[in-house]
N, C-alpha and C positions, 0 to 999 in steps of 0.2 A: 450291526450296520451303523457307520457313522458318515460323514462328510468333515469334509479338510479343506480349508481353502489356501492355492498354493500361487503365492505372490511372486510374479517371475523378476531376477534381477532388472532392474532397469535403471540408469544415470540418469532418474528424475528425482529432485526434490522435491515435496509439498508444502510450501510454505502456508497455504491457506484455501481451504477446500468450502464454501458454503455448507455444503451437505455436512461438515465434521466441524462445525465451528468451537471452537472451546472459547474460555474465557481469556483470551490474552492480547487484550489490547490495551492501548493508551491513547484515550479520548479527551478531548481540549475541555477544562471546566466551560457549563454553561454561563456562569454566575460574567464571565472576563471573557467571552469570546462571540464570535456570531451564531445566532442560535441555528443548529442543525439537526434534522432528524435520523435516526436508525432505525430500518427495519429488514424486518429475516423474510425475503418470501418464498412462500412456498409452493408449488405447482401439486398435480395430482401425480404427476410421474414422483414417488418419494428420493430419487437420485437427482432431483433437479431442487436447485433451491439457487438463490442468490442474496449477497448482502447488499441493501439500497441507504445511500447517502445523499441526502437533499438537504437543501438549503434556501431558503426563499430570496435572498440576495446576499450579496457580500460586500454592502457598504458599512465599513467600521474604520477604527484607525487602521488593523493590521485587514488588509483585505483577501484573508487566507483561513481556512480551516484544513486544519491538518491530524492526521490521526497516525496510531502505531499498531505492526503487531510484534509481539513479540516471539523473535523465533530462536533463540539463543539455545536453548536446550534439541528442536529440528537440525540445526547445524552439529552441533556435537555428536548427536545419536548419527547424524549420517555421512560425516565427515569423511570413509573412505572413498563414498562415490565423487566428491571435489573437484577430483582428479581430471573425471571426465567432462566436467560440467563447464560450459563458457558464455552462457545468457539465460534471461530471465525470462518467461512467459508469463503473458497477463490474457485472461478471458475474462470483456468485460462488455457492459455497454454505457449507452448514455440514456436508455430508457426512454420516456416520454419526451424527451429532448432530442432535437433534431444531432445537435455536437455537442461535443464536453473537452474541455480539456483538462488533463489531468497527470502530475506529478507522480512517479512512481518510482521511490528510493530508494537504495538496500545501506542501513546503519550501521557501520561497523562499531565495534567494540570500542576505541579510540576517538569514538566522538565524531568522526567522519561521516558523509554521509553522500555517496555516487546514484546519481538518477540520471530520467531521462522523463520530460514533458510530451505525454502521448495524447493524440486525439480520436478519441469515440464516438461511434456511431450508436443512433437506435437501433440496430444489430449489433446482432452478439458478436464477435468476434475475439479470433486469441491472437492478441501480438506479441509478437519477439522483439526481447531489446538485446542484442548480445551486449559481453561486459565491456566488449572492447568499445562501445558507442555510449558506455554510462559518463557521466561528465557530474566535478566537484559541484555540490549542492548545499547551502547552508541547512544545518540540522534545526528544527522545532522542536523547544526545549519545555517536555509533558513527563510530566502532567509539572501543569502551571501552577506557580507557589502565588501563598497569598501573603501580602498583597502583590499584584502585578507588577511592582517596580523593575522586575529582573526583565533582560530583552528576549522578546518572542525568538529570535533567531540566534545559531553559533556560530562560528566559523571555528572549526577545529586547526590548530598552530601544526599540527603534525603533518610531519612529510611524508607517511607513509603512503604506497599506491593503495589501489585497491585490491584485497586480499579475500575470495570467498569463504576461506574458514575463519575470519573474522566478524563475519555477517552476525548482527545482534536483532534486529530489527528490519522492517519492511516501513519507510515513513510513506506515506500515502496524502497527497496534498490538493484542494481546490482550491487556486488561485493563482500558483503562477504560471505564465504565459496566456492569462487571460486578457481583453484587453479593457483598458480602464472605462470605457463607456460599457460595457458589459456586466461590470460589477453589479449594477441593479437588475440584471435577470435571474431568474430560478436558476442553480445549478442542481446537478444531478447525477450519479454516480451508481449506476449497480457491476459489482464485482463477483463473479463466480469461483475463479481461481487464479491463484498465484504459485508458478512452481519454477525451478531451475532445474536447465536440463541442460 
């Protein structure tokens, strides 16, 4: 007797699951940026987890913490389902914070980088951003070289549109559409998953 577990087709990507988290991000140096926390939590149910991002404020020159994952290899391995796929899914909240707002980008390979600025609740909830509603985003340029002289931000020269089998990265951002008298409050982030369907 054995067990088999059978994964039924489906036009969903995973780009970032808590419960399966691997090592593939790109985190701003602490040494050059606003200090922020990471942590993994964990519930009794072992299917439930979430990643939490906090920050005690965001008064600095650059008023932004911004982070990556990397998903360049999730795109390749699943490239046939593409086809079907037309927006992004975010399950996330804002935790002990009443709102959040929060950045949510997909990097393309060419240095591009289409998001869209969503806002969170202390409830969990999964939003849809279809692709057709992402809008050009300057890219945060991590892991930051020392010394800092190089600019926090890109703007990519290339004309190309947005392309889901180009997808490199997930950029993930606290701070913009934030508003500037806001800057000195705690911000907060807990992320469950990221997936394209």
């Amino acid at each position: 007797m054995y067990e088999t577990k059978l994964v039924q087709k489906e036009p969903i990507i995973v780009l970032f699951d808590a419960v399966e988290r691997k090592n593939n991000f790109l985190w701003p140096n602490q040494w050059n940026a606003i200090k922020y926390k990471i942590e993994s939590i964990s519930y009794k149910n072992p299917s439930k987890k979430e990643l939490r991002i906090s920050t005690d404020n965001l008064i600095a020159k650059i008023n932004d913490v911004s982070f990556k994952i990397l998903v360049g290899d999730i795109i390749k391995r699943e490239n046939r389902q593409l086809e079907s796929i037309n927006s992004m899914l975010i399950s996330a909240s804002s935790g002990s914070k009443k709102t959040q707002k929060v950045q949510i980008a997909l990097q393309l390979k060419n240095g591009k980088v289409f998001g869209n600025t969503i806002l969170l609740t202390s409830e969990k909830k999964e939003i849809i951003i279809p692709f057709s509603e992402l809008i050009e985003v300057p890219l945060v340029l991590l892991p930051r070289p020392y010394p800092g002289f190089q600019p926090y931000f890109f703007q990519s020269k290339s004309k190309e549109k947005f392309n889901a089998s180009e997808i490199g990265a997930v950029q993930i951002s606290i701070g913009p559409g934030i508003k500037k008298e806001d800057f000195k409050n705690p911000q907060e982030v807990l992320i469950d998953k990221i997936q394209l369907q």
